[in-house]
C-alpha positions in Angstrom: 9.4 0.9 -13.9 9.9 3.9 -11.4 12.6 2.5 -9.0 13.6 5.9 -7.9 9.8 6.1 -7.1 9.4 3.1 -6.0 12.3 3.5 -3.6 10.1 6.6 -2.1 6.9 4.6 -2.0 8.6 2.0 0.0 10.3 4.7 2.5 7.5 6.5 3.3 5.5 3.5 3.9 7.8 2.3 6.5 8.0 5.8 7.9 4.3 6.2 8.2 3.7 2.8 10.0 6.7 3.0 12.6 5.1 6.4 13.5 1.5 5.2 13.3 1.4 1.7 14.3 4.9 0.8 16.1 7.7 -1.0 14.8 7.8 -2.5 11.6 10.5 -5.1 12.2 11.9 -5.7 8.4 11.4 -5.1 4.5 11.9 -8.2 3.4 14.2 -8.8 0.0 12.2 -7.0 -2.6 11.2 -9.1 -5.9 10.2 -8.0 -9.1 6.9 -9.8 -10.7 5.2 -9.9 -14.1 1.7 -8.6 -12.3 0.7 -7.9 -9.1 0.7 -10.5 -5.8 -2.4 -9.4 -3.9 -4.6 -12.6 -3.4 -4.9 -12.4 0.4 -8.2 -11.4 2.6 -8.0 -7.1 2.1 -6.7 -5.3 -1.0 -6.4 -1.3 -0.8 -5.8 -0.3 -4.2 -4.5 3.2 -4.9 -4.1 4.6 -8.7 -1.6 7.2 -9.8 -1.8 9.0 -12.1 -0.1 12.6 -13.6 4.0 12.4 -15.8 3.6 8.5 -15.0 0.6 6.5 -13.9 -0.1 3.1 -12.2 -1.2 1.4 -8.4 0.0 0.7 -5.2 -1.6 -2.7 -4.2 -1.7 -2.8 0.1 -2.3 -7.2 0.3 -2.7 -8.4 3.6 -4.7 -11.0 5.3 -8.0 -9.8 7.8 -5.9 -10.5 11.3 -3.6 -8.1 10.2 -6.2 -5.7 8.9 -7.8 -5.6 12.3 -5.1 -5.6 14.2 -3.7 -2.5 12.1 -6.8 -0.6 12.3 -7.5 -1.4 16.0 -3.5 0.0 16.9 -4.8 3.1 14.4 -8.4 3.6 16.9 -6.6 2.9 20.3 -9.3 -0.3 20.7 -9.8 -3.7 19.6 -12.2 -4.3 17.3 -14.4 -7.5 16.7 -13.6 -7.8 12.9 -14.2 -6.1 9.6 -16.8 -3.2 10.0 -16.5 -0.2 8.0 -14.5 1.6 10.7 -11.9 -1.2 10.5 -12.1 -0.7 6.7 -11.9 3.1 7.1 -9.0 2.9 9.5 -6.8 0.8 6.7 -7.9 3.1 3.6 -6.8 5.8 6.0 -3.4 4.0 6.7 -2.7 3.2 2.8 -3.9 7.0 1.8 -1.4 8.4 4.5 1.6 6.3 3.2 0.9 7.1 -0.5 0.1 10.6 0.0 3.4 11.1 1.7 5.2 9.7 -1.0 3.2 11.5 -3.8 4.5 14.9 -1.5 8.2 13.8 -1.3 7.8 13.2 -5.3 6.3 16.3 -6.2 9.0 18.4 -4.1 11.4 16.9 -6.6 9.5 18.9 -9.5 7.7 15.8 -10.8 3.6 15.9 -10.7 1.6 12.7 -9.8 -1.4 12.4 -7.5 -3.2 9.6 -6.6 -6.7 8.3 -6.5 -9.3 7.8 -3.0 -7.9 4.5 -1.9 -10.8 1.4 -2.4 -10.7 -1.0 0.3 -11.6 -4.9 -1.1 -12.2 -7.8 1.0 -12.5 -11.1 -0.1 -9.8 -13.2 -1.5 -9.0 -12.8 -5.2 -11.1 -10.6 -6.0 -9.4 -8.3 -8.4 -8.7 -8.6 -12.0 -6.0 -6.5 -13.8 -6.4 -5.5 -17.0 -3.4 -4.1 -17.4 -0.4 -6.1 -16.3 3.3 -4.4 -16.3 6.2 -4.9 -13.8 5.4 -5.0 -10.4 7.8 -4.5 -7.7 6.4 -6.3 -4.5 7.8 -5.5 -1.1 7.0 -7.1 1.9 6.6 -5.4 5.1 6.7 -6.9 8.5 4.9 -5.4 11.3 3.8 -6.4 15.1 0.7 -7.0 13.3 1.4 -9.2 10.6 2.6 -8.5 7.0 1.7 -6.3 4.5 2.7 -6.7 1.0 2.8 -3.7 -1.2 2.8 -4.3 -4.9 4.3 -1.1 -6.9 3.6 -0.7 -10.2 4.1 2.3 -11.9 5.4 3.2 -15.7 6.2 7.1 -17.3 4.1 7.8 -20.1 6.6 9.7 -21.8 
């Protein structure tokens, strides 16, 4: 596992969503898992790929989703409609992206796939399983957990 990377994933994530949606109030303790933690109502899943490869799991349940995306529009919004689910790919592919930046500026190349937004609970299989590194996020809104997993290929 990345950790330096990981470490930048985190950062920027927390950057992004003080800027964007207020205050995030704490990272909890980080933990290291065998595979992902992502079981709640919306998954934005984000591959990487380039010198190393792997996902960035966004896992948070729908009241935080809404609430997220409705802070993001400046308006409330009844539930999950595509804007909602527009607003949190849009959230996730901000964070990411700023990471991927601060990586690349370091001489490294990795980019990253469209994010997919998933609602449902447990919806996703993995196929491949390595170290994760989950870190939970609070916000105003509610938690989101991000699951890290990326590897080197060399």
């Amino acid at each position: 596992m990345r950790l330096d990377f990981v470490r930048i994933f985190v950062d920027s994530t927390t950057d992004l969503f003080q800027e964007v949606v207020g205050p995030v109030a704490s990272v909890n303790s980080l933990s290291v898992k065998s595979s992902p933690v992502a079981g709640r109502d919306v998954l934005t899943i984000i591959g990487l790929v380039g010198e190393s490869e792997g996902r960035v799991i966004f896992d948070m349940d729908l009241f935080t989703a809404v609430q997220l995306a409705g802070c993001m529009l400046g308006e409330p919004s009844p539930g999950m409609t595509p804007l909602v689910r527009s607003s949190i790919a849009e959230l996730a592919s901000m964070a990411i992206g700023q990471a991927i930046s601060r990586i690349n500026d370091n001489g490294i190349h990795l980019s990253m796939s469209p994010p997919i937004v998933i609602t449902g609970t447990n919806l996703v299989s993995y196929d491949k399983c390595f170290e994760t590194l989950v870190a939970p996020i609070t916000t105003a809104y509610g938690e989101v957990r991000m699951n890290i997993t990326i590897q080197d290929l060399n």
